[in-house]
C-alpha positions in Angstrom: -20.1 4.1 1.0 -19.3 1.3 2.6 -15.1 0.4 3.0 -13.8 -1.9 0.2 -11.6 -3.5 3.0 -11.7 -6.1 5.4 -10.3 -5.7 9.1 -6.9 -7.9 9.7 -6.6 -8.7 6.0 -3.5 -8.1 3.8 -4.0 -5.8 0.4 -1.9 -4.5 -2.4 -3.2 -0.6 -4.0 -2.2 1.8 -6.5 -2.6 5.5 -5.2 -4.3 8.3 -7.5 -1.1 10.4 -6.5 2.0 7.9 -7.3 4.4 11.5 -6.8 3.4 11.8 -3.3 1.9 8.6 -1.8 3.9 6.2 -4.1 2.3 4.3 -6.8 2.0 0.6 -5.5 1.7 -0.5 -1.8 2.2 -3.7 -0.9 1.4 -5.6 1.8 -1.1 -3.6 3.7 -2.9 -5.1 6.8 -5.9 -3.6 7.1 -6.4 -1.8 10.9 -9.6 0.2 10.1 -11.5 3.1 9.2 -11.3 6.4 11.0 -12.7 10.0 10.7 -10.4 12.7 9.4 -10.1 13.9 13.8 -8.6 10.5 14.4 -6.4 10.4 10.9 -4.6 13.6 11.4 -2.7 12.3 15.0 -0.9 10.4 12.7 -0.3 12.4 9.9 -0.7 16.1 8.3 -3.5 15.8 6.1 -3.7 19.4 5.3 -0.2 19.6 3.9 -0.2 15.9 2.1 -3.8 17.0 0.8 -2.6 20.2 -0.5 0.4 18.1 -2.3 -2.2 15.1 -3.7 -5.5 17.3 -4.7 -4.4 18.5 -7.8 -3.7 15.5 -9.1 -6.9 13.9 -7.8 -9.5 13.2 -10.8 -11.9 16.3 -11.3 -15.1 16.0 -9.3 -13.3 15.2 -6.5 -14.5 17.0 -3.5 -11.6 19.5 -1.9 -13.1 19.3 1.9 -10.3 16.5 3.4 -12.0 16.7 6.4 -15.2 14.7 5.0 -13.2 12.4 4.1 -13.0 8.6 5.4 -9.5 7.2 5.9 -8.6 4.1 5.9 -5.4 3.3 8.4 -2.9 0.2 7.3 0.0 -1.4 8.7 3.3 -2.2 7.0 6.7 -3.7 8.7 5.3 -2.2 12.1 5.1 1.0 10.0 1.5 2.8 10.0 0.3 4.2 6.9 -3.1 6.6 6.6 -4.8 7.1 3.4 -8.0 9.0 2.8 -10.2 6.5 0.8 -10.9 9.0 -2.2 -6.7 8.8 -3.0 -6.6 5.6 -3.7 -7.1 3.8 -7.0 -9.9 1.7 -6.2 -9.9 -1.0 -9.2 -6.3 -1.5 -8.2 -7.4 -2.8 -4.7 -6.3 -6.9 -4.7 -6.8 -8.8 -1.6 -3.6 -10.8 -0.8 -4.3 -14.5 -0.3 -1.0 -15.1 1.0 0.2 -18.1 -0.6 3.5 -19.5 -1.0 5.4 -19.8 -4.4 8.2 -22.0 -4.8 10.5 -21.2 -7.6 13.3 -23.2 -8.8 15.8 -21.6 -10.9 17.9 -24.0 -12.6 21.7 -23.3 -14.5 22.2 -20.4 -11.2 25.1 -19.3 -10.0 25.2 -18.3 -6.0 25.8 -15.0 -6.9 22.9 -14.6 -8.3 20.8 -14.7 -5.1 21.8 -11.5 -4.3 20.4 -10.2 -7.4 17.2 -12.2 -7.2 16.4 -11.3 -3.6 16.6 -7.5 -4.8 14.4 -7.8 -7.8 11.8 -9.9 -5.4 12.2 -6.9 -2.6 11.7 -4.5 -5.4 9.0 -6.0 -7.0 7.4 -5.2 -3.1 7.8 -9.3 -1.3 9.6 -8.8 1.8 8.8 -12.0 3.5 11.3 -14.3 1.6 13.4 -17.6 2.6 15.9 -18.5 -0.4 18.0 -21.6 -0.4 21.0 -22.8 -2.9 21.4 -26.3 -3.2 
């Protein structure tokens, strides 16, 4: 199967094992496709497979090491998922566009609070000015 991702782009995803890999990554520059030899210098796939299978739908084949996974970068952070744990529908290419929000009737006190619900809602990369 071919990979649903393009090299050097920027995706959000839902995982199929929200417990253990977190339900939505954001923010995920695509660095490539690698066999499960090459995936498991960066992480232990036997362990976090043992932790995500049961959860995985049923079908789902239990050898990890025919797996293809996929490796992603985050804030200089590296983040390996085997293809067949991710929610694939979920997959949304980021076009990386800017939004400009006014907010009218603020107080400055509440920048603090917006900046946290934007950081939690998964947008780090974020300039805010009061005027």
């Amino acid at each position: 199967m071919p990979s649903p991702f393009q090299l050097n782009k920027t995706y959000d995803l839902n995982t199929l094992a929200p417990a253990v890999l977190g339900a939505s990554l954001k923010n995920l520059k695509f660095a490539g496709s690698v066999t499960y030899e090459i995936a498991s210098q960066y992480i232990n796939i036997p362990q976090l497979h043992a932790a995500i299978f049961p959860v995985l739908p049923i079908g789902t084949p239990g050898d990890y090491t025919s797996y293809e996974y996929h490796i992603f970068k985050e804030n200089n952070k590296r983040i390996v998922l085997a293809d067949l744990w991710i929610d694939h529908p979920s997959i949304v290419l980021r076009s990386n566009v800017v939004i400009n929000v006014s907010i009218n009737a603020a107080s400055s006190a509440d920048v603090i609070s917006i900046r946290d619900m934007l950081i939690l809602g998964g947008y780090r990369d974020i300039t805010m000015t009061v005027q």
